[in-house]
C-alpha positions in Angstrom: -39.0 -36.4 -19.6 -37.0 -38.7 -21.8 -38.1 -39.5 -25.7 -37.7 -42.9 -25.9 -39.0 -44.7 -29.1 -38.5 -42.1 -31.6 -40.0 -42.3 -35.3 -39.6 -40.2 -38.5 -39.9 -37.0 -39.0 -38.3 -35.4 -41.5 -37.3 -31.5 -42.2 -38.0 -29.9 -45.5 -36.0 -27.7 -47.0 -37.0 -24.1 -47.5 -34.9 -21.3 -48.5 -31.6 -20.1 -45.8 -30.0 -18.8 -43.3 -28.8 -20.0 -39.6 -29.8 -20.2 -35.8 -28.4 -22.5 -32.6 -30.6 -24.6 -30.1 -27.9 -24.0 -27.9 -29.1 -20.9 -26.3 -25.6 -20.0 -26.0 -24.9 -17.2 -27.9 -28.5 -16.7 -27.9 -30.4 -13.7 -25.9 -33.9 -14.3 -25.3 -35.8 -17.6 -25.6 -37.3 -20.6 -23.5 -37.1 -20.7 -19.9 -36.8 -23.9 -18.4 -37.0 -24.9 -14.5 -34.0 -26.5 -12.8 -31.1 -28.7 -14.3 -31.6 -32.3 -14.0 -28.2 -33.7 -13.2 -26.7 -37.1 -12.0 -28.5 -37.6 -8.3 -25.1 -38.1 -6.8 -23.7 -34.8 -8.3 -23.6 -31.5 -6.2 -24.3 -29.5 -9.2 -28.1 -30.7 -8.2 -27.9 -28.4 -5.0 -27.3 -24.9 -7.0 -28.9 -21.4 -5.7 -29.6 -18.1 -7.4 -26.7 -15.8 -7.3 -27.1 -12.3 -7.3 -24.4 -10.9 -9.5 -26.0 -7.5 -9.9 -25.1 -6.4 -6.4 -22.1 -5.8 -5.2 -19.1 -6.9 -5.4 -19.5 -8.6 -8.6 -21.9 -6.0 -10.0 -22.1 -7.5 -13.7 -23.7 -5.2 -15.4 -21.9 -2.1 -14.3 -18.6 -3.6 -14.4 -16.3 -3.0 -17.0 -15.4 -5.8 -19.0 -11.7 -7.4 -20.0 -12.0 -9.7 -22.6 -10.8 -10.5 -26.2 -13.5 -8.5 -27.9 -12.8 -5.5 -25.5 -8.8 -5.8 -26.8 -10.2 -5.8 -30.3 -12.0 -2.8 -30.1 -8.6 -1.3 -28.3 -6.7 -2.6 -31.5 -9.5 -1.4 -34.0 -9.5 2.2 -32.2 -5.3 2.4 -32.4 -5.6 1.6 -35.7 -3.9 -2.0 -35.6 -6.6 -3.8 -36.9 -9.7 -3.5 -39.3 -12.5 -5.7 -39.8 -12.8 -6.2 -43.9 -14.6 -7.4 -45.6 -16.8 -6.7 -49.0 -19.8 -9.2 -48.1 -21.0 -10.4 -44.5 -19.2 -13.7 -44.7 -15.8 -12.2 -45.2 -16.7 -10.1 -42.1 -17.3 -13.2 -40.3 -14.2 -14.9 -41.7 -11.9 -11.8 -40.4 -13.9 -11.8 -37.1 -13.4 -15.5 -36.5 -9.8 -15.1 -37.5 -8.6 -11.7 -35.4 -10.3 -13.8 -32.2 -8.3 -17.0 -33.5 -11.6 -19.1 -33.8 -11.4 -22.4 -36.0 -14.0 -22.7 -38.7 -13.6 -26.6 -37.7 -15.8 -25.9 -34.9 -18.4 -24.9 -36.8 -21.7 -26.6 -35.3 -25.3 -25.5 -36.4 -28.4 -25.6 -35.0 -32.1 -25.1 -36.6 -34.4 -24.3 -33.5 -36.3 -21.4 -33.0 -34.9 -20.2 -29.3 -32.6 -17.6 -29.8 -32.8 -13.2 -30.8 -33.3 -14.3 -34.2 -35.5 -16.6 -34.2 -37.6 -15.4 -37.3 -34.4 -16.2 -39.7 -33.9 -19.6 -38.4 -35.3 -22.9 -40.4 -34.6 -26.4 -40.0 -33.3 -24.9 -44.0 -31.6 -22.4 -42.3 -29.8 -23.1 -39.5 -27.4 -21.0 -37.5 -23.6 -21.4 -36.8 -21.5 -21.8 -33.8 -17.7 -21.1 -34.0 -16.0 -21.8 -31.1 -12.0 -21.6 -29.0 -11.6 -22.2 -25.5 -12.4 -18.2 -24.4 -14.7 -17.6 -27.3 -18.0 -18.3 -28.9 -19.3 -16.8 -32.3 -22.8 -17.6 -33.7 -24.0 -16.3 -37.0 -27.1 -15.7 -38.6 -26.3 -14.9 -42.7 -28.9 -12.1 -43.0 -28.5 -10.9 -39.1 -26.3 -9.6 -36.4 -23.4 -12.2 -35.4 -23.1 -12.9 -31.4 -20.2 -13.3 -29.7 -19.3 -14.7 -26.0 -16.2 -13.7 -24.6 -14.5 -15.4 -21.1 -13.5 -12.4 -18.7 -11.4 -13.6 -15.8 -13.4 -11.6 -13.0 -16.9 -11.4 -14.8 -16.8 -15.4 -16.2 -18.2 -14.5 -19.7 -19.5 -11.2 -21.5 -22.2 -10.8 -24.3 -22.0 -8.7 -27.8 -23.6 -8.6 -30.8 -21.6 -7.4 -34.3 -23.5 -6.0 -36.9 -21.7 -6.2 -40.0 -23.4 -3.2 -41.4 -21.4 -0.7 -39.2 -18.1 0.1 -39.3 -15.5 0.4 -36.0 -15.2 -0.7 -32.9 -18.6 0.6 -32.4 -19.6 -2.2 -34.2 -19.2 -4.7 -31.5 -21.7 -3.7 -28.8 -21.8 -5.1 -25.5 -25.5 -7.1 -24.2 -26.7 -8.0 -21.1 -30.5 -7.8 -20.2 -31.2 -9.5 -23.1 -29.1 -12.0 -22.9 -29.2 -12.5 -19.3 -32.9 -13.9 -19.2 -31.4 -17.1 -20.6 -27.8 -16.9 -19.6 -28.5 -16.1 -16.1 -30.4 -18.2 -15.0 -31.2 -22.2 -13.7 -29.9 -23.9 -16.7 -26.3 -21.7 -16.6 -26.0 -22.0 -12.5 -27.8 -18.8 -11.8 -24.3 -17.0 -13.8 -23.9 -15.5 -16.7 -23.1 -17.9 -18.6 -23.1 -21.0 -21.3 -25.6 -23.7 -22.6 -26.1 -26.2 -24.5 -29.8 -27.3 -25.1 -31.5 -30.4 -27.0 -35.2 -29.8 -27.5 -37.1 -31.3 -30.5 -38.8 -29.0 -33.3 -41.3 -29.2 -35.6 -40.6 -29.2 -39.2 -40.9 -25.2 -38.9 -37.7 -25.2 -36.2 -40.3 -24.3 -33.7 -39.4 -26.4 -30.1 -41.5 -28.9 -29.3 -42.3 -27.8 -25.4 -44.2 -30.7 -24.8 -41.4 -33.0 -25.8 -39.1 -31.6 -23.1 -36.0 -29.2 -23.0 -32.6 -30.6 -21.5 -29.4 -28.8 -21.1 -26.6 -30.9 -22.3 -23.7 -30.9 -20.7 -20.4 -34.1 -20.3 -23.2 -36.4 -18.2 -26.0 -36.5 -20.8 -27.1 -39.7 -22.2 -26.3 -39.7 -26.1 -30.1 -40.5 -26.5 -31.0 -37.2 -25.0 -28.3 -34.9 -27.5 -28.8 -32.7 -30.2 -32.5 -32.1 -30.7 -32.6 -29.1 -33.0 -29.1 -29.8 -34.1 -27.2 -30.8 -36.9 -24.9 -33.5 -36.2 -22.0 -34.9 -38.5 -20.1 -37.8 -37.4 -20.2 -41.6 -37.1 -21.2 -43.1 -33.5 -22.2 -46.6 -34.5 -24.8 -48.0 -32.8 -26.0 -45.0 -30.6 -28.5 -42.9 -31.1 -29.6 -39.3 -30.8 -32.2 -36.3 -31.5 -30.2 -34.9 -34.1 -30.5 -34.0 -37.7 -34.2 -34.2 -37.9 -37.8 -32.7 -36.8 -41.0 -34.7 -35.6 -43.3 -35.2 -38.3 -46.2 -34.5 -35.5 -45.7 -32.0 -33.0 -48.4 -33.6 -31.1 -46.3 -36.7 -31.1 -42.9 -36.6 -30.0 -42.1 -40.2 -31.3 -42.8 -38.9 -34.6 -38.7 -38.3 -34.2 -36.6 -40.5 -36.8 -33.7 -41.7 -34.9 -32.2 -43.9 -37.7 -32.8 -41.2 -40.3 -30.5 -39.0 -38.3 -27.7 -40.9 -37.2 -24.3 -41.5 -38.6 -25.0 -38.7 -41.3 -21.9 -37.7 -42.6 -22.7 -34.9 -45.1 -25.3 -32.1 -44.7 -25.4 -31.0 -48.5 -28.5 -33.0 -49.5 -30.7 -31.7 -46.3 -29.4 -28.4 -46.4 -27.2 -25.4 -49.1 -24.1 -25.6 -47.3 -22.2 -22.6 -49.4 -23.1 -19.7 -46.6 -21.1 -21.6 -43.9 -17.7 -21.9 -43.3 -17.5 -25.6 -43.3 -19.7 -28.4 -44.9 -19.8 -30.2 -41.0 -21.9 -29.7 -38.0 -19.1 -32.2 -35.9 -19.9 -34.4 -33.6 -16.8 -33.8 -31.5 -17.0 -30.5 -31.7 -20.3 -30.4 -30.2 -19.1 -32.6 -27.5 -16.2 -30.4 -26.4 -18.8 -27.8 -26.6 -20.9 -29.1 -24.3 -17.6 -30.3 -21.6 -16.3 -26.6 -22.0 -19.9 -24.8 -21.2 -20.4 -26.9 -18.4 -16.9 -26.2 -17.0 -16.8 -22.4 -17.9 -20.0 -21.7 -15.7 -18.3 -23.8 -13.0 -15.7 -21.7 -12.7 -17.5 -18.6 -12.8 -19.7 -19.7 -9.8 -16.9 -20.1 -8.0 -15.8 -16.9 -8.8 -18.7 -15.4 -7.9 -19.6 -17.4 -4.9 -16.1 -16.8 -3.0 -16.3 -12.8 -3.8 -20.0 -12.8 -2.5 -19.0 -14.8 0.8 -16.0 -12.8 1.4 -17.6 -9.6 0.6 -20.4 -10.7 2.9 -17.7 -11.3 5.9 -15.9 -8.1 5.1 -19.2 -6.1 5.6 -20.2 -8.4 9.1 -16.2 -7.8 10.6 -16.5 -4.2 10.6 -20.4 -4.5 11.7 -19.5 -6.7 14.9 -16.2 -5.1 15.2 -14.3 -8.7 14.3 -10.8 -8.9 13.2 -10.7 -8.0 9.2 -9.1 -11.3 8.6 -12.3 -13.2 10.3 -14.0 -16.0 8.3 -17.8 -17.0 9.2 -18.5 -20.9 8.8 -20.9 -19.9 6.7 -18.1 -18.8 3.6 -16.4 -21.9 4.6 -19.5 -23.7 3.7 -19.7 -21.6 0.6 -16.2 -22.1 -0.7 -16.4 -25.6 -0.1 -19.6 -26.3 -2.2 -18.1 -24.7 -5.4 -14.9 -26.6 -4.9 -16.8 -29.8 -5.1 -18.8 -28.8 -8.1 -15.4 -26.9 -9.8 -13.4 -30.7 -9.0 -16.4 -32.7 -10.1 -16.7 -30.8 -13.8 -12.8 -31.0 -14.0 -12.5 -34.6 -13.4 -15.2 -35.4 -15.4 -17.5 -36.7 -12.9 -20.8 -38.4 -14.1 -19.5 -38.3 -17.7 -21.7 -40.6 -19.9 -19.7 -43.7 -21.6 -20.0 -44.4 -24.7 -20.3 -48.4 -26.1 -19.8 -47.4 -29.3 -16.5 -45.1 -31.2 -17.1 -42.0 -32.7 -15.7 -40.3 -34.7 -16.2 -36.4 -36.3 -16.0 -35.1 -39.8 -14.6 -31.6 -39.9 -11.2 -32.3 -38.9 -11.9 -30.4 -35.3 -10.5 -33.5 -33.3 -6.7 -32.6 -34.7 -7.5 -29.1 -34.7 -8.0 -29.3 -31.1 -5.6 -31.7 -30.1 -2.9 -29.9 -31.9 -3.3 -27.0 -29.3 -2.3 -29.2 -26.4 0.6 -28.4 -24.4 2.8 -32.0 -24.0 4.3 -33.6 -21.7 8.0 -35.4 -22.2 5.7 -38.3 -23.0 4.0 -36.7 -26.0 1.0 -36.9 -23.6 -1.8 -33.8 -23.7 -5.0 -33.3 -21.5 -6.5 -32.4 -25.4 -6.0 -36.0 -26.5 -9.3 -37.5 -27.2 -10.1 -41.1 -26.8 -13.7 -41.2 -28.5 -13.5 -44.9 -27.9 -15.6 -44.7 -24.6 -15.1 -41.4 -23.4 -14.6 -38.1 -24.8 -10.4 -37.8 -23.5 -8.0 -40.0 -22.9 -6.9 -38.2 -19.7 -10.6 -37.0 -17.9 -9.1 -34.2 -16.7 -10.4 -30.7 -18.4 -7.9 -29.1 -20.3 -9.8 -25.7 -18.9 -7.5 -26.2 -16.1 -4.5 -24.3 -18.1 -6.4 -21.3 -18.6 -6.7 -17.4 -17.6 -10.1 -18.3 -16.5 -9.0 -20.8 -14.2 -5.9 -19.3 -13.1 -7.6 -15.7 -12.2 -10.1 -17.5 -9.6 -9.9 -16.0 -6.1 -6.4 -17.3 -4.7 -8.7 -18.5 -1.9 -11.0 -20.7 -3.9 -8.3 -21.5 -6.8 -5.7 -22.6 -4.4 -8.2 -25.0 -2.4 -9.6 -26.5 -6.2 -5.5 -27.2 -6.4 -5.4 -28.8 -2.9 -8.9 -31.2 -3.4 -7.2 -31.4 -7.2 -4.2 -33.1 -5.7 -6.0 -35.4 -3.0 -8.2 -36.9 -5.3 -5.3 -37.7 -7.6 -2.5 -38.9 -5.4 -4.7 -40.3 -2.2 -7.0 -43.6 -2.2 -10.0 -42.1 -1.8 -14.0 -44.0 -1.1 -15.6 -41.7 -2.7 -17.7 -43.0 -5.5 -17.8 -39.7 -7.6 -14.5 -40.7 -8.4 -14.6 -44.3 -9.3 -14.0 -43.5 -12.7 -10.8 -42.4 -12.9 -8.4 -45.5 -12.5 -4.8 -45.8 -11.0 -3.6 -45.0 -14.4 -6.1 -42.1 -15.1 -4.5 -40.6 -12.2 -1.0 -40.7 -12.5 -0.7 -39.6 -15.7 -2.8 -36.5 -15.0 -0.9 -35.6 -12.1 2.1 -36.8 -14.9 1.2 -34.2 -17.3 0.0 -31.7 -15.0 3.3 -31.2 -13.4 5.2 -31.0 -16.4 2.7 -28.5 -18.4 1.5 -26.5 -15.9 4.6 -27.2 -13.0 3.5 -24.6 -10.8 -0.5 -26.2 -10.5 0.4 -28.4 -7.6 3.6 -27.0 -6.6 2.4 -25.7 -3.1 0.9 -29.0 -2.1 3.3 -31.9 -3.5 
C-alpha cells in the first residue's frame, strides 16, 4: 500500500528516552507478510530457510564475532567497560567496537523489546560500523548486532547495570521472531522498516509496513524515524506522526522534510549526537540489505551441499557428486548476492542530498583507495547514493568467509557483468564508465578479488 497525499500530523513532546522503527536491533514486534521488491528482482522469489537444523544449526552454534572477542578481552583482563552513568557505558561500548557516534540515527515507533520506553519524545538510537549495530534505550538494556562470518549476524543485549563480560548476553528466540523471518530473507538477520505512528509512537498497521532497503522509493522512507538532512524537493514519512490514526493522510510531508535540527521536537542531551542523518540511514538501509544477502548465501550453499553430502553416501555416489538441484541453489543466491552488490533496482534520486552529522566523511574516510584517489565509499548523493554502485561490503570478512564455492562463483558473475557487454536489463544502470572503474578500483584494493578469472 503506498501513502500518497500525506497531511499534518504532528508529534508532541512528552518526557524521554529512545526506540528504532527499524526492527533491527529490535527482538519482538510486528510481523509482516512477504517483501515487496522491484518485479524484475530475484530477491522476489525468496524461501524459508531452516537454520536451526543442521549444518548451520544457529542457535547451538557457537558464535565468532566482535562482542564474543570483547568478552575474551574483558575476561583477560585487557579491557573494562567504565563508566559512572549509562551513557558513558554506551560511549566506551561504542568506542571498544569502534562504532562512530556519526551514525547515530533514531527512531520513535513502538516495534521493538522496549517498546513501553519509546515516544515520538523519546526515541531510540542506532549506532552503527560495517560489522556492527548498537541501539540504545536511556533507561533500558542496549542491543547489539554483531556479523559472524559462518552464522551472518548474532544478537545480545548489554545491561549496563552488571558488570563483566557477563554483561553482554547472547539472544536468539526473541529476536529471531523478527530477524528470521520474510522481511530479513528467512535469515537471521537485518531491517530497516518505515511504518507510520500515531502521535503515541504506536504503528499505524492500517497505513502499511515496508522494509526499506537501496530500491525504496524516497516517498516510502522513514516513517517512525527521525531524519536530518536536506533532499530538496523529495519527500518522505519522516520526522512526524499522523494526527488521525484512522487517516493515514493525516501525515505532514512538508512539516518533516529538509529538517535540519531535532532540538526544538525533541531534548537532544541523552544522545550522542544532535542528528538523526539522512545518509547514515541510507547506508543503513544499502548495508542491511547486503548483509542478509550474503548470509543466505551462506546458508543456502551449506544447506545444498550438506543435503548432497547426506544423498552420496545414501545412493552410494562419488563424495564429490553435485545434484542439479544445489546447482540451482547456488545459482539463485549468486544472482541475488550480484544484484544487492551492484546496486540493482536502486531508487534515483532528482534531487541532492545532503546529511548533517558529518557521517558522509566519516564514512568515506574509511575507504581503501585506489592510485586514482578513487574509493567504493565515495558517495555521490547527487542521484544515487555512491559514486561507484558497487558495495563496499565486498572488502569484508563477511564476504570473504562465504563458501569458496558460492564466493568464488559471486567473483566469476562479479567479473562478467563488469568486463562483458551483457542484455540484461538488471544491469542497465551501471554505464561503461561505472564499470571500468569498479573493476579499476577493485583490482587495485582488493587485487586478489578477480585474480582467478582476469
Amino acid at each position: 500500500m503506498t501513502l500518497a497525499t500525506l497531511r499534518r500530523g504532528a508529534c508532541p513532546a512528552r518526557s524521554f528516552r529512545f526506540e528504532p522503527l527499524l526492527m533491527l536491533l529490535l527482538c519482538g514486534g510486528i510481523i509482516d507478510p512477504a517483501p515487496t521488491l522491484a518485479q524484475s528482482s530475484p530477491l522476489n522469489r525468496i524461501e524459508r530457510t531452516n537454520y536451526e537444523d543442521p549444518p548451520i544449526s544457529y542457535s547451538d552454534s557457537t558464535p565468532d564475532d566482535a562482542v564474543i572477542d570483547l568478552r575474551t578481552r574483558i575476561d583477560a583482563g585487557e579491557m573494562r567497560i567504565d563508566g559512572a552513568t549509562e551513557i558513558e557505558k554506551l560511549a566506551a561500548i561504542l568506542d571498544a567496537l569502534d562504532v562512530p557516534r556519526s551514525s547515530q540515527v533514531l527512531t520513535f515507533g513502538k516495534t521493538s523489546l522496549q517498546a513501553d520506553k519509546v515516544t515520538p519524545s523519546t526515541p531510540r538510537a542506532i549506532y552503527f560500523s560495517d560489522s556492527i549495530q548498537i541501539g540504545h534505550m536511556p533507561g533500558g538494556v542496549v542491543e547489539i548486532i554483531a556479523a559472524d562470518p559462518r552464522l551472518g549476524v548474532n544478537f545480545y543485549t548489554y545491561d549496563p547495570k552488571a558488570e563483566g563480560s557477563g554483561a553482554f548476553v547472547r539472544e536468539t528466540n526473541r529476536c529471531l521472531t523478527c530477524h528470521g523471518a520474510a522481511k530479513t530473507l528467512y535469515v537471521p538477520g537485518l531491517q530497516v522498516r518505515s511504518v507510520l505512528t500515531d502521535p503515541a509512537g504506536q504503528p499505524v498497521l492500517s497505513a502499511g509496513s515496508r522494509r526499506t532497503d537501496q530500491s525504496s522509493p524516497f516517498e516510502e522512507r522513514w516513517g517512525g524515524w527521525y531524519v536530518t538532512g536536506t533532499h530538496g524537493s523529495m519527500r518522505h514519512m519522516g520526522n512526524e506522526c499522523v494526527a488521525n490514526p484512522k487517516d493515514s493522510a493525516s501525515l505532514d510531508r512538508e512539516s518533516g522534510a529538509n529538517v535540519e535540527e531535532l532540538s526544538s521536537r525533541i531534548r537532544t542531551e541523552p544522545y550522542r549526537t544532535e542528528h538523526s542523518d539522512l545518509v547514515a540511514l541510507m547506508v543503513l538501509e544499502h548495508q542491511s540489505l547486503v548483509h542478509n544477502l550474503i548470509t543466505l548465501a551462506n546458508y543456502e550453499t551449506r544447506l545444498a551441499e550438506h543435503y548432497d553430502s547426506v544423498m552420496n553416501a545414501a545412493l552410494d555416489r562419488p563424495a564429490d557428486h553435485r545434484s542439479d538441484s544445489t546447482e540451482r541453489r547456488i545459482a539463485a543466491v549468486v544472482d541475488k548476492l550480484v544484484d544487492g552488490l551492484l546496486m540493482v533496482d536502486e531508487f534515483r534520486f532528482d534531487q541532492p542530498i545532503a546529511g548533517t552529522s558529518g557521517y558522509s566523511e566519516v564514512f568515506a574516510r574509511q575507504g581503501k583507495r585506489d592510485s586514482q584517489g578513487r574509493s567504493l565509499r565515495d558517495l555521490d548523493l547527487r542521484t544515487r547514493l555512491f559514486r561507484y554502485p558497487c558495495s563496499y561490503l565486498i572488502d569484508t570478512p563477511h564476504f570473504d568467509s562465504l563458501p569458496d564455492t558460492v564466493r568464488k562463483a559471486t567473483i566469476r558473475r562479479l567479473w562478467e557483468v563488469l568486463t562483458a557487454p551483457t542484455a540484461d536489463p538488471r544491469y542497465a544502470h551501471l554505464t561503461d564508465e561505472d564499470r571500468k572503474a569498479i573493476v579499476e578500483i577493485l583490482n587495485e584494493t582488493k587485487p586478489e578479488l578477480f585474480a582467478e578469472v582476469r
